[in-house]
N, C-alpha and C positions, 0 to 999 in steps of 0.2 A: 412556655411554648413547646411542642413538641414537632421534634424531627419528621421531614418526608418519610422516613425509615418507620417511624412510627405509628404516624396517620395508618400507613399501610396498613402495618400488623395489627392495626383496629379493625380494618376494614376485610383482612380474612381472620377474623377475631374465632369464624367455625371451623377452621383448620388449628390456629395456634392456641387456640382457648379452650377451657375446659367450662363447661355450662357453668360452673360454680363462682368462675370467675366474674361472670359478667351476671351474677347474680347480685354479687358483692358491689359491682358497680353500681348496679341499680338503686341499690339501698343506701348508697353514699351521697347525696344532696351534692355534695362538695365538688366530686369527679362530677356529678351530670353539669354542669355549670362551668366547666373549664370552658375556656375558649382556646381551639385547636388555632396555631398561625405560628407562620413562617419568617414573616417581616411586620414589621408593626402597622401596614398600613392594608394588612392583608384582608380580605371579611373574614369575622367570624364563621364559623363551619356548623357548628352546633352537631358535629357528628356522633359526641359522647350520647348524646341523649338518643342515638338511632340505633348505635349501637348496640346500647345494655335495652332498648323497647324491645329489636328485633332478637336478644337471644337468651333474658333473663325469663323468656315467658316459651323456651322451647318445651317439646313435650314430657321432656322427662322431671316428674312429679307434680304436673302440672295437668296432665290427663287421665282421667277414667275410664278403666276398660272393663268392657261387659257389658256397659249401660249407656244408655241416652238420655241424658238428664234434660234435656229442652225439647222445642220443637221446632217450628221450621218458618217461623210466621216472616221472615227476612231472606226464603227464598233456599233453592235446592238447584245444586250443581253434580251434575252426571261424568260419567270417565276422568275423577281427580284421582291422582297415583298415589296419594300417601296423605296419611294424617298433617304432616307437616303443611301439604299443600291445600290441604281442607283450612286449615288457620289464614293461610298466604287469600285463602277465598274468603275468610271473614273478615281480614284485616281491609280489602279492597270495597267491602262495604257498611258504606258509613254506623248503620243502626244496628250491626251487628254486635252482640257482646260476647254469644256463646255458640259452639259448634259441636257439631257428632259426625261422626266419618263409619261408614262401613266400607272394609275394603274389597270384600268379597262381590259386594254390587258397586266397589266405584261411587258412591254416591255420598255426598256432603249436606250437609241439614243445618243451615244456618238460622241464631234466632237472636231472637232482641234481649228476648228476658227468660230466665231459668226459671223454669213454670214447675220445678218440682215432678215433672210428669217421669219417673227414671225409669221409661222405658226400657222392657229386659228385649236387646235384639239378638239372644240365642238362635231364634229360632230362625233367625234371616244370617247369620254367619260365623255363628259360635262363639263365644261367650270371652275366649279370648282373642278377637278382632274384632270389636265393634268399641268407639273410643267417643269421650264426652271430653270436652275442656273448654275455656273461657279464650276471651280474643286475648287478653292481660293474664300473666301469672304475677299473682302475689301483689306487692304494693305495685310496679309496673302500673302507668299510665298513658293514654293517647298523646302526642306529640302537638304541638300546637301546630295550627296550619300552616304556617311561614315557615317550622323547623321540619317540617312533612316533606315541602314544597325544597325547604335547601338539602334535606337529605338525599335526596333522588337527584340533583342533577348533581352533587357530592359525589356518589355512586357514580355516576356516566361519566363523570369529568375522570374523574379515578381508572374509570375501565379504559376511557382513550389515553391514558396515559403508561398502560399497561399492565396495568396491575388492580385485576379481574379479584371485584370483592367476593365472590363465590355466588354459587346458585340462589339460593334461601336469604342471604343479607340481599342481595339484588330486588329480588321476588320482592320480598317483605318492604324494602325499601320504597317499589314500587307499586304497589297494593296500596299503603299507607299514604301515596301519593296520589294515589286514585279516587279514592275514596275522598279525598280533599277535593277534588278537580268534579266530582258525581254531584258533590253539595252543591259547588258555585253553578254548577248547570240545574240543576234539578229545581224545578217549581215548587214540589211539593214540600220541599225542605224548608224549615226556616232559619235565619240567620244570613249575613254576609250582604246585610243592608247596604253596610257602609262601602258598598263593592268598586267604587273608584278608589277610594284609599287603601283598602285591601291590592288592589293591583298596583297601588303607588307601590306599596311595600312590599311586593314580591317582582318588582322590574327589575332588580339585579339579576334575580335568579332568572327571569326569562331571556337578559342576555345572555347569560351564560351557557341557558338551554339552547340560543339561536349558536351561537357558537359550537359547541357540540356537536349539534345536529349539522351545521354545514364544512366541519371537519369531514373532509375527502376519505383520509386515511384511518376513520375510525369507524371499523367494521363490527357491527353487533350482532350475537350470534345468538340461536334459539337455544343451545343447551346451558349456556352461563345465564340465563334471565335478560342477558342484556338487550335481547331485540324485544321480549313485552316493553322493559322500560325506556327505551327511544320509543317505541310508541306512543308510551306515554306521555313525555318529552313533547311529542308532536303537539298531539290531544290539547296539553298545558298551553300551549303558544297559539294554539287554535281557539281555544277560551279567551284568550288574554287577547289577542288582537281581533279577530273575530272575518282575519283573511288567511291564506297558506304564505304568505311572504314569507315567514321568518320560518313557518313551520317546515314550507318543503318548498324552501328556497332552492335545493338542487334536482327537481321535479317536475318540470314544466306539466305536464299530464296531471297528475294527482291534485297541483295546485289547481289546475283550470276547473277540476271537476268540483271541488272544495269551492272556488270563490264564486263558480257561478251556480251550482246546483246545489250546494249548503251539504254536499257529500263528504264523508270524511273515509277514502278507503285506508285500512292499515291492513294491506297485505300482505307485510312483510316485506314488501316492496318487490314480490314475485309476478305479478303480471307485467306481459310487456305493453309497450306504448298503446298497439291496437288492441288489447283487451280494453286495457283503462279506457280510450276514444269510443268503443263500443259501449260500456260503462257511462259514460255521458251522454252521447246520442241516445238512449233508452230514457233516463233524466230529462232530457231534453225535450223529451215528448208525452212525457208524463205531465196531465191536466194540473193544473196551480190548486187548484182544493185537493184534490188527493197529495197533494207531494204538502200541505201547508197543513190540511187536518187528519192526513193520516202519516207520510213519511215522517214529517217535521212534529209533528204534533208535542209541543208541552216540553221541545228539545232548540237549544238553538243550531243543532246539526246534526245528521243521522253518521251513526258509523257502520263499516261494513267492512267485516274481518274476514280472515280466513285461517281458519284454526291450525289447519294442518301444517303450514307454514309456521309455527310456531314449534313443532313438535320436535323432540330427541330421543329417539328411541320407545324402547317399553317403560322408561324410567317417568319420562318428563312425558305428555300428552299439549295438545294444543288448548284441550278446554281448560288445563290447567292455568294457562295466561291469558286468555283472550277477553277474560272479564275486567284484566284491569286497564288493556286500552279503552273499551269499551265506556268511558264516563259519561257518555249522555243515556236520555231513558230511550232512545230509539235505536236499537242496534239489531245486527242480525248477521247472521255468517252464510259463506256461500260456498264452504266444506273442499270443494275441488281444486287440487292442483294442477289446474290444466290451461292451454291460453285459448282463445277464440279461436273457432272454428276445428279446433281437435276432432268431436264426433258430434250427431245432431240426433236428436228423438223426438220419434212421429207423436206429435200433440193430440192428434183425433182418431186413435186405435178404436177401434168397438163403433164406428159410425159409417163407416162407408168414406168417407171423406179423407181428405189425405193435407197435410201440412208439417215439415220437419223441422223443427226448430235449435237451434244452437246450441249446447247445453251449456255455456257460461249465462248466456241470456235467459235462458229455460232460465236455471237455476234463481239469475236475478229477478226475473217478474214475477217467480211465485215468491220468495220470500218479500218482496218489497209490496205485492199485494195482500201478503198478510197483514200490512199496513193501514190497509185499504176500511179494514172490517169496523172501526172506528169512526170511519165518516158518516156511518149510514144513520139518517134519522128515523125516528117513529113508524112511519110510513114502511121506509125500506126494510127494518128489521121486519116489522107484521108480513112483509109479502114475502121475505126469506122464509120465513119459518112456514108460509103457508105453501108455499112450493115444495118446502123439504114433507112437510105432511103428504104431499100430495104424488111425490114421486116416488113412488113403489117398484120401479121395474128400473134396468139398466138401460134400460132405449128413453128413459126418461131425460136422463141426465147428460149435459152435453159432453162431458168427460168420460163416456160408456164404456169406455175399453178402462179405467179404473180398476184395480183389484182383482183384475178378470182369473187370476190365478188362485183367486181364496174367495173374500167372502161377494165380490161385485162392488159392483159402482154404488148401488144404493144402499146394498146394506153400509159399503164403507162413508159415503158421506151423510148418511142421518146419524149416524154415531159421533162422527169426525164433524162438527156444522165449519167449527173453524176452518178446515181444507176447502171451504164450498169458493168464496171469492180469489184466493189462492191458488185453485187449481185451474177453474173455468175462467177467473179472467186473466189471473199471471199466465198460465202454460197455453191456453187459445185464444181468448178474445186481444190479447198484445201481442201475438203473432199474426193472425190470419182473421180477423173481424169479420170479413166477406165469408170464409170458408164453416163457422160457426152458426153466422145465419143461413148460408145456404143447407149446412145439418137441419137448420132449426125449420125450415119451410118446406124440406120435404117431409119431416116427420110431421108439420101441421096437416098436409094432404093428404095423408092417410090416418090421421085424427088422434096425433098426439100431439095435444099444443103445448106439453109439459117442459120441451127443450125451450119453444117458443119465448114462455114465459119466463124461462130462465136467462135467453138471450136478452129481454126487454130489461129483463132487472138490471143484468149487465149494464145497457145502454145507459139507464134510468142513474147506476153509480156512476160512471164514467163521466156523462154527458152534464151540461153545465146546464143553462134554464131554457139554449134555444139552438146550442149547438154542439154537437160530440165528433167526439174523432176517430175514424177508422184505421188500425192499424196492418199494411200488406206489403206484400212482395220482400219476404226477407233475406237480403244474400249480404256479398263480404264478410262473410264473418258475424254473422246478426245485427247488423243496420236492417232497420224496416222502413217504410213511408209509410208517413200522417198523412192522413185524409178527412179533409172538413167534410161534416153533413151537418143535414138542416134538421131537428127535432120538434115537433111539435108536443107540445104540454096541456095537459085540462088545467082550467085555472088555478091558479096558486102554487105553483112549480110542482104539478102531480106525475099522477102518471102518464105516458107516452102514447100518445092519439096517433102521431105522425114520424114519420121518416123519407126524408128524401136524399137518395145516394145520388150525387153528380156522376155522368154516365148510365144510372142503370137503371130509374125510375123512384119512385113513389108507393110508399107502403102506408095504408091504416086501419088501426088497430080495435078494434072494437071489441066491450069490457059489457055482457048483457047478464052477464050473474050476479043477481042481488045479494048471495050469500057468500061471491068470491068478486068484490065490487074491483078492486085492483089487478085481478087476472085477465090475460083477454082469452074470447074466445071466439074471436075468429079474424081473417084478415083480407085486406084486399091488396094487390101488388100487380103496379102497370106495367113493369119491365120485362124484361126477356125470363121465358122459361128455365133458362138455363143457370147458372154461377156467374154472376158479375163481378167483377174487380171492381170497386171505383177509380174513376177519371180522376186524375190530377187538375182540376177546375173547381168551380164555387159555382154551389147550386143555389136556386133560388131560395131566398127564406121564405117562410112562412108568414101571412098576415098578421097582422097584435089578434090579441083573444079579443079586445074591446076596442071599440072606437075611439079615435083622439076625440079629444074634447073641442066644442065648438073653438075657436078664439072669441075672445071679447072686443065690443067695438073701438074700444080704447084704452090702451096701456094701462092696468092696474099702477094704481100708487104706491109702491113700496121703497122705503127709503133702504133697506137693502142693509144691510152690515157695516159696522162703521171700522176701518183699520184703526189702530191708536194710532195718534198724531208722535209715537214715539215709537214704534214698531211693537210688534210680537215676538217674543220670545219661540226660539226654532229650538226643542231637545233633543240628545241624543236617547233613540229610544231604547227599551231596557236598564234606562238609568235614569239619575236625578242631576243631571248634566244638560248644563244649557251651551249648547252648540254655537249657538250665534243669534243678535237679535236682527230679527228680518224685517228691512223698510222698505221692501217693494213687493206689496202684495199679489202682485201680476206674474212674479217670477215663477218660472214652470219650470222643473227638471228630473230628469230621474233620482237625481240624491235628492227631490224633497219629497218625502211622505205624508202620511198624517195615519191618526188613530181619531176613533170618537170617544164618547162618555158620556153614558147615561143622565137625563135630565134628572132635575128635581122637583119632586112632585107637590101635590098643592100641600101636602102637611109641611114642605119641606127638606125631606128625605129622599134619599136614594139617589141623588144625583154624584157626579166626577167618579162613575164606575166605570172601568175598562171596557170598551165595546171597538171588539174588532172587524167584527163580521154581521151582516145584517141577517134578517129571520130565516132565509135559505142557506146560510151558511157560508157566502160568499163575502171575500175579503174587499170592503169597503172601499180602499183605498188602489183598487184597480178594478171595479165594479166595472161590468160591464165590457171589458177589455180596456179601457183606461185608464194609463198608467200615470199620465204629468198629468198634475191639478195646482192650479192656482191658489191660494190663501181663499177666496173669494167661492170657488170650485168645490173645496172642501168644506167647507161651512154649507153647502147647498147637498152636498152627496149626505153627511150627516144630517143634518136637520131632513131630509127626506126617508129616512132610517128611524126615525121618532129621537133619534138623537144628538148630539150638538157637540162642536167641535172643543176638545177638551181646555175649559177655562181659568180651573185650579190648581194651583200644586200647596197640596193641601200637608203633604207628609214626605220625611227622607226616605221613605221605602223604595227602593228601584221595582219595586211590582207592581205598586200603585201609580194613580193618572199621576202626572201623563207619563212616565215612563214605563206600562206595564209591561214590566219587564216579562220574558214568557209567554206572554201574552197571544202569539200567535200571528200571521199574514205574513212573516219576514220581516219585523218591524224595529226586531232590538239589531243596536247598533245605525240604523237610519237617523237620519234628520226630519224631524217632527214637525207639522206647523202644529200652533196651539192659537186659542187666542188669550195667552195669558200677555199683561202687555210685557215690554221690556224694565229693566233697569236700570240704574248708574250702574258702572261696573261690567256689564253683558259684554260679552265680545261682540263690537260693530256697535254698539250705542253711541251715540252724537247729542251729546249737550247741549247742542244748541234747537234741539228740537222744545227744549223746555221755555223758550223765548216766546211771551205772550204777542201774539201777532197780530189781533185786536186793536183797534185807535185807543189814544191815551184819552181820556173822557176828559180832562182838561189838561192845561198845560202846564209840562213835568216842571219841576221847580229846576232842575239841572237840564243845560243843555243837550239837545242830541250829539253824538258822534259827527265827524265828519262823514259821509256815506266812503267808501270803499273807492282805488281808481276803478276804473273798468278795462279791459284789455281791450276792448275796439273804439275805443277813446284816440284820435290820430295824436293827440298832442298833450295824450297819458296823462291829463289833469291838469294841464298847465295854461291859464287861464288866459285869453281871449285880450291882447293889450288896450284893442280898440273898447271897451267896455269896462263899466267904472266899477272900481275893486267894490267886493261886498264884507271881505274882512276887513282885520285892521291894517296899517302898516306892515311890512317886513321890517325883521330886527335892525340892527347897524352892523354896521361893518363889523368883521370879526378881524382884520388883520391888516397892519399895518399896511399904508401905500407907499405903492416902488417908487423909491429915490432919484429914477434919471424917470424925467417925463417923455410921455412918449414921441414917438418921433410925429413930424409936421405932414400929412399928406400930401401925397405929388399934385400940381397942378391939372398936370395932365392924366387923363382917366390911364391905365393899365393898356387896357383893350377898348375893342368895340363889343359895347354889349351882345350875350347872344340872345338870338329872338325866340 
């Protein structure tokens, strides 16, 4: 066992070591295999093996200068300070094996595989700074996940005890632990099936990481690595439990925004309370398909950094760490160091129109509408692109004041398509909704209907199949109000015929170019000439596109779904975890869910496929705005979706039915109905459900039971003396009789009876 003193001088191994040393460790089988402890009941550490990963593979003889021997197919990182931290970026992503770093552009070229391509980059920064090297030097190999996952909180356990393993063992330690935590989130990755035992086996460490993290006194700082990895820390406990309890247990704000909006901010923890509240409130009103198929999308929680908050000087940069809190696929930074309401910038420059918006919230609804771009289906793309064809001038575009210092609005956004949803509807239509279409109707009147159609698309993303929201009036610091409208659709969830704002009237849309069947061009509007706010009220809906269906004269006969006589199996979702079996198929709650899954069709095939959302894209299991459903509920929402409420569990994969894990609506970590039935063994199964309850067809050779007392029974079983016994005798006496008999009764009664 080796000394505290020791552990140490492992743990600043790049101060008291010379590379050579822990090269030597590397190669020794023997030393990687120690077990570090103090007391014999101490855990294993596994820190030998973190050690000689993170420093047997430094750069010295271990990298190529002049050339770029790979490419970049695992992704490119912008403003990294040094070779060293070009590695600390490939160490943080899983499929990574090899890197190149230029430091004259700061930029990092991560790749999978050495493609032999040894690019000469002379010519971009001269021949001695430009560097090729592998994620491992030499025999050095990757860490197993559980020795990944103990070396990092190893590291943080260490820094709060005061003795700061250094910049680079930190970094790396926590890269290496990132890149673990990106797998266990990540869909597209495989491996980590067995993901409830995997969490058996790392729940030491995540006490230890709860521990850590809610020590008062242990302050982490951006120039030792130590604030990337509390991040990370966090990140780990946020996977693991799939709430902010443990993770930002001393957070009240960060946790709320985390458990209710699936938000993960690591800002360092530099915003104050009213930023974060601002931060939620925005979330809070962001439509359930955008924030499910474009925030959330493919992630069980989005992160949201802020780089700069990480930074130390010209040495260390933020983008240097911020990739490795970052482990889900949905992340995005939001660069300023500033709190709510600092300064605000006019959203509708170049239009005549006027609306200032916050710049924390600015900043939040374009980057989280780059989100956005992903939701869009078939339809939606064709009419993006055919609007960007179509708008040639800056007065086209509702964001007109754009670029207005270089190239314009339009040349900038048909270049930029990506900026198109991100700018018009993060930076205007979620600020000022009203003040975008009021742009967009006076340029129809003088006969440009180009904003117009720009507006509708908006609506057309935003708006759900009958209702969208308006967002106005933004003050405190950027809180806005939601405002319902009523939308009208051409059949089949298309394009936008109608609008009705409460308070300001009735808008429709009319679409008479055959060759731009999706644009409109022309409108009609009953309301005031001027700019309307919407009312704080609920407008009338709109009629069905088609008529209800007669009724029949008499009750169809459908004998309807049969519950099993021993319940159904309730999972947890994104796993192969059976929660509980459910005997009351009536029950309604927000903790119950469900998922469907594709039927099987007549060869056979194709059926118990993940199916979360029906053919508009909207999440099943609160279709419609309904969110409690009954066992009974959910079998009718799916079977009316052409699909059926998930019946197999056919395989231990947590992706597959019914756990699809990933899978999308908010679903992993909920309680599932299925109709798979129950088992012996389920939590909440009752054995006595398996008692045939049928008449016995003739008479059983052994007698029945006594039946049971009953509790409103006055004399609790005790049989009637006036009536002639039906059993047999009572036994005999058990015990001897008392020796002096008893005494004689008085003649005379006591009392007089009472009446």
């Amino acid at each position: 066992p080796l000394s505290d003193e020791a552990k140490r001088q492992l743990l600043r191994g790049e101060r008291n070591c010379k590379p050579s040393c822990f090269s030597r460790v590397a190669e020794d089988p023997l030393i990687i295999s120690i077990t570090i402890s103090t007391t014999a009941d101490e855990r294993p550490m596994g820190l030998l093996t973190f050690v000689a990963g993170i420093t047997a593979s430094s750069s010295d003889g271990c990298v190529t200068q002049g050339m770029r021997g790979a490419g970049y197919d695992a992704g490119v990182s912008y403003f990294v300070s040094s070779v060293d931290l070009c590695r600390v970026q490939c160490l943080s992503v899983a499929d990574c094996a090899y890197f190149s770093y230029s430091p004259g552009n700061e930029e990092c070229f991560l790749a999978t595989k050495q493609n032999y391509d040894w690019t000469d980059c002379r010519y971009r920064t001269g021949a001695d700074r430009c560097y090729f090297g592998a994620r491992y030097c030499g025999e050095a190999a990757a860490p197993e996940p559980v020795a990944a996952i103990e070396a990092a909180v190893t590291a943080a356990e260490v820094h709060c005890a005061g003795d700061a393993p250094g910049l680079l063992p930190t970094l790396e330690a926590a890269a290496e632990f990132s890149a673990v935590l990106a797998t266990m989130t990540d869909a597209r990755v495989p491996g980590y099936e067995s993901y409830p035992a995997f969490l058996e086996e790392t729940s030491y460490f995540a006490s230890a990481a709860a521990r850590v993290l809610a020590d008062g006194g242990c302050a982490p700082r951006a120039c030792d690595g130590s604030l990337a990895l509390f991040g990370a820390l966090e990140a780990f406990l946020l996977v693991v439990d799939g709430h902010g309890g443990r993770a930002l247990s001393r957070d009240r704000a960060r946790r709320a925004l985390f458990d209710d909006r699936r938000v993960f901010l690591a800002d360092g923890k530099h915003y104050n309370d009213v930023t974060v509240k601002r931060i939620d409130d925005f979330y809070a009103g962001v439509p359930d398909h955008l924030m499910e198929r474009g925030v959330l999308h493919g992630a069980p929680f989005a992160t949201i950094t802020l780089q700069d908050q990480f930074s130390c000087g010209h040495s260390l940069q933020g983008s240097d760490m911020i990739h490795i809190i970052s482990v889900t696929r949905r992340s995005f930074d939001l660069r300023l160091t500033i709190q709510a309401g600092a300064w605000y910038e006019e959203a509708f420059s170049g239009t005549g129109e006027s609306a200032r918006g916050e710049i924390v919230q600015t900043i939040l609804r374009h980057e989280t509408a780059h989100q956005y771009d992903r939701t869009m289906n078939d339809r939606q793309l064709q009419l993006r692109a055919y609007l960007t064809q179509r708008s040639t001038k800056n007065d086209d575009w509702l964001r007109a004041g754009v670029a207005s210092h270089s190239v314009g609005a339009a040349a900038f956004f048909r270049s930029a398509t990506g900026e198109i949803i991100a700018s018009q509807i993060g930076n205007q239509y979620f600020l000022s909704t009203s003040t975008q279409l009021e742009y967009s109707r006076k340029q129809a009147l003088i006969g440009n209907l180009e904003p117009l159609g720009w507006f509708l698309f908006n609506l057309d993303l935003v708006g759900a199949s009958t209702v969208a929201t308006f967002y106005e009036n933004e003050r405190d610091r950027g809180k806005v109000d939601a405002r319902t409208v009523q939308i009208s659709r051409a059949p089949g969830h298309g394009k936008i015929v109608g609008l009705r704002v409460p308070g300001c009237g009735d808008w429709t849309f009319s679409y008479d170019d055959p060759s731009a069947e999706h644009v409109a061009t022309s409108f009609a509007y009953t309301g005031s000439p001027q700019r309307c706010t919407p009312a704080d009220a609920t407008a009338a809906s709109y009629p069905t596109q088609t008529p209800t269906v007669a009724p029949t004269a008499l009750p169809t006969e459908h004998p309807g779904p049969i519950f099993p006589k021993c319940g159904t199996r309730v999972y947890v979702g994104g796993s192969t975890t059976v929660a509980v079996c459910a005997t009351d198929p009536w029950y309604a709650s927000k903790d119950r869910r469900f998922g469907c899954c594709t039927k099987t069709d007549s060869t056979g095939s194709g059926g118990n496929q993940c199916a979360r959302t029906d053919s508009t894209g909207e999440c099943l299991w609160k279709k419609d705005g309904i969110q409690v459903r009954n066992w009974f509920e959910a079998i009718k929402t799916c079977d009316e979706a052409g699909l059926e409420l998930c019946r197999e569990d056919a395989s231990s994969n947590s992706r597959a039915a019914p756990g699809c894990r990933e899978g999308g609506c908010r679903l992993d970590g909920q309680h599932l109905w299925t109709q798979i039935p129950c088992q012996a063994g389920d939590v909440g199964y009752d054995a006595s459900c398996e008692v045939d309850e049928t008449p016995t067809p003739a008479p059983s050779f052994h007698p029945t039971n006594e039946p049971p007392l009953r509790e409103e029974d006055p004399g609790l079983g005790l049989e009637d003396p006036r009536t002639s016994p039906e059993g047999p005798p009572s036994a005999a006496p058990v015990e001897t009789p008392t020796e002096t008999p008893t005494e004689t009764p008085k003649e005379t009664p006591t009392e007089t009876p009472t009446t």
